[in-house]
N, C-alpha and C positions, 0 to 999 in steps of 0.2 A: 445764728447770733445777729449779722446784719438786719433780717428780717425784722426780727424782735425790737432792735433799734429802730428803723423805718415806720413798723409800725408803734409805737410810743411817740415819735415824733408829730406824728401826725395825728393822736390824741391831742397832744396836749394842747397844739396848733388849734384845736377844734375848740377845745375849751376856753382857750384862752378870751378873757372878755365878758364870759356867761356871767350873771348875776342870778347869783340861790340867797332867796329871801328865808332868814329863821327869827324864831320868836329873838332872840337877842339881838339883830338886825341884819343889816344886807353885806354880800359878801361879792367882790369879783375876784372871779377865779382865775389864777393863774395857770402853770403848767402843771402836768406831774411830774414829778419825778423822782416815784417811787412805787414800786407796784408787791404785794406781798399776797397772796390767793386772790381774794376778793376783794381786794381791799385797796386802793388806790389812793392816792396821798399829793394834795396840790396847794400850791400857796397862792394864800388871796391876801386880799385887803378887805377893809369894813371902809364900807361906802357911810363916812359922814353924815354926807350929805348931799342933795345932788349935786355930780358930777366934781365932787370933793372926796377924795382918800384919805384914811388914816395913812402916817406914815409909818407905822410898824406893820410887819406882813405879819400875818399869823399862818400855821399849815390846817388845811381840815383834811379827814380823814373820811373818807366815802366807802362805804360799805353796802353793794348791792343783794346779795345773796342772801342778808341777816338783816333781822331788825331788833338782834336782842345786843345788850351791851356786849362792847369786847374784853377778854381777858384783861386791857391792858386799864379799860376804865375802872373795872370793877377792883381792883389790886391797887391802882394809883388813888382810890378813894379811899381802900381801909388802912393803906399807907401814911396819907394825910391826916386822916380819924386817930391814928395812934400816935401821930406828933402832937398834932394839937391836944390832944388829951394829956399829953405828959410835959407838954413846956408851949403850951398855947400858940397865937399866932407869929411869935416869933423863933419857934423850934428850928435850930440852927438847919436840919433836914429838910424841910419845908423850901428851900433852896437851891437843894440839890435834886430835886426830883422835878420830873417834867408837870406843866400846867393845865390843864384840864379848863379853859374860858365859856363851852357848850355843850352841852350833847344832846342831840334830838336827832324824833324819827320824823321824816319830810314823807308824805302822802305822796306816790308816784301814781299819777291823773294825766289821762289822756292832753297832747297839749300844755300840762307844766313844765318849768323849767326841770324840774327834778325829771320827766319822762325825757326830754333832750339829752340829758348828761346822760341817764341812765343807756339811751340809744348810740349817743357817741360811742361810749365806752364798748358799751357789745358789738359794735360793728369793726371795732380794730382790736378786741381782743379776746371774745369769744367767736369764733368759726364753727361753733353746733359740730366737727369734725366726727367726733364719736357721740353714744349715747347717753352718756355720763355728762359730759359737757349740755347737752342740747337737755336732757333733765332739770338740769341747774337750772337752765335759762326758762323753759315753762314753767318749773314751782317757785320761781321770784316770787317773797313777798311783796304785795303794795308798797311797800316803805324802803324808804333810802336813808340808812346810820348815817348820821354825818356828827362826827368828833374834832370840833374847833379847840387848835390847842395853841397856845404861846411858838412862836417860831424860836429855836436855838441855833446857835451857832459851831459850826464844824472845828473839833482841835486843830485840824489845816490851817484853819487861819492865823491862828495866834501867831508870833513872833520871837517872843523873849521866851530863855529858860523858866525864869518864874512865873510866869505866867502857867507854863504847860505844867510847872510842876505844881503850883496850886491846883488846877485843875487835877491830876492824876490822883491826891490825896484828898480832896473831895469829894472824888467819883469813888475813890478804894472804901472810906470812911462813910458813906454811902452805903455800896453795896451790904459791908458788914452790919450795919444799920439795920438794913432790912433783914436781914437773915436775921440779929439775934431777937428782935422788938413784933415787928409783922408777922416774921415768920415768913417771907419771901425769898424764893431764890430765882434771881436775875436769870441764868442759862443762855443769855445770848452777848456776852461781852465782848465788842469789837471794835474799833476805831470808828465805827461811823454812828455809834450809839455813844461814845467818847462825847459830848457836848457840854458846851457853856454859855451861861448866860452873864448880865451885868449888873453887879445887885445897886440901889438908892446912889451909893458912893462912886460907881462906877469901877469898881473891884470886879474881877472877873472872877465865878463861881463854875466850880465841874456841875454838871448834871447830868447822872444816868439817866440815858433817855430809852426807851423801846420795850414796855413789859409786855409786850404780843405772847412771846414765849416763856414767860416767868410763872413758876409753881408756889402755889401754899404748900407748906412744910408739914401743916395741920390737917390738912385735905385729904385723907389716904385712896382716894382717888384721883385725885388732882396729881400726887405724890406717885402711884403705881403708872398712872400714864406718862410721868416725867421721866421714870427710872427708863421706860419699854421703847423711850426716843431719845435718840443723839443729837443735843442741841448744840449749835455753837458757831462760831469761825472756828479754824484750825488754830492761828498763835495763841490764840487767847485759852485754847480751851489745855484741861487737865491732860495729861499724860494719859493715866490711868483709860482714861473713855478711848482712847486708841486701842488699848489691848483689848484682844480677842478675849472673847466669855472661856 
């Protein structure tokens, strides 16, 4: 575990500074700090202008391995498509779900910024150890997913009872949301997917954040691979998924 920490530290350390130009503009990156298979996750800012920051951070989403969308954009767009379609841009929903602001695939070219990152990242946290791993790293495609999304803010922070309790009936009325209308089931409920953001008025709004792990209902593929895996945290998850088959 130390190690793992040690080395994340010194990712991020690495990154820290990089500027990845995308078609919707430039980004400096900050650290990671969050890592999920391939998929690493750091917050930057949008460079204005020269040597000018926006001051909201936004997080992107880097994906070396893939350059096809991830479950969580593909699910957060037919999410959106089904609000908007039934009470337009201001569907009360549309709030409470996390923000989608980019998504593109960056060409990894000898010499680009996007080959840097890509090279940071594998030298602290691929080690080619086994076969399987060292596989991965030869069949990289040329491209690098990167998914710029709205930064949220962690339940931790909040302070007042009503506060957390707007948020928890948010994110509940939420979740049901999706399951009866999308047809999504969430699978990964936990305090650190728990998030909020601050609507016009400055009102504080829950937001299910994290559909990495979330199933179509309608998919019966989608549906038989959901059932054959144990998703979850422990508090959060059903009774039921503890008992033996």
């Amino acid at each position: 575990m130390a190690g793992h920490l040690e080395e994340a530290t010194r990712v991020h350390e690495s990154l820290k500074g990089v500027t990845l130009a995308t078609l919707e503009g430039t980004y400096v990156l900050g650290e990671i700090f969050y890592r999920r298979g391939d998929r690493y996750i750091v917050r930057a800012q949008r460079l204005a202008a020269p040597g000018c920051l926006d001051t909201p951070h936004v997080v992107v989403k880097l994906s070396l391995r893939t350059a096809l969308p991830s479950p969580e954009e593909r699910l957060l767009h037919k999410a959106r498509k089904v609000a908007i379609d039934a009470g337009g841009d201001t569907h009360w929903v549309l709030q409470r779900l996390p923000n989608i602001i980019h998504n593109e695939d960056l060409q990894i070219t000898p010499g680009s910024t996007q080959a840097r990152v890509a090279q940071i990242i594998d030298d602290m946290f691929c080690h080619c150890e086994s076969c399987e791993e060292r596989v991965a790293c030869e069949e990289r495609p040329g491209t690098m997913r990167i998914v710029i999304m709205e930064e949220l803010f962690p339940i931790k922070t909040l302070t007042t009872a009503s506060d957390l309790a707007q948020v928890f009936f948010d994110v509940l009325n939420c979740h049901k949301w999706l399951y009866d209308h999308p047809r999504i089931l969430h699978r990964d409920i936990s305090m650190n997917n728990i998030m909020y953001r601050f609507d016009e008025q400055r009102n504080v709004c829950g937001v299910l954040n994290d559909m990495d792990l979330s199933s179509e209902l309608e998919d019966p593929e989608d549906l038989k691979t959901a059932f054959l895996r144990r998703t979850g945290t422990p508090p959060f998850m059903a009774m039921d998924l503890f008992a033996e088959a």
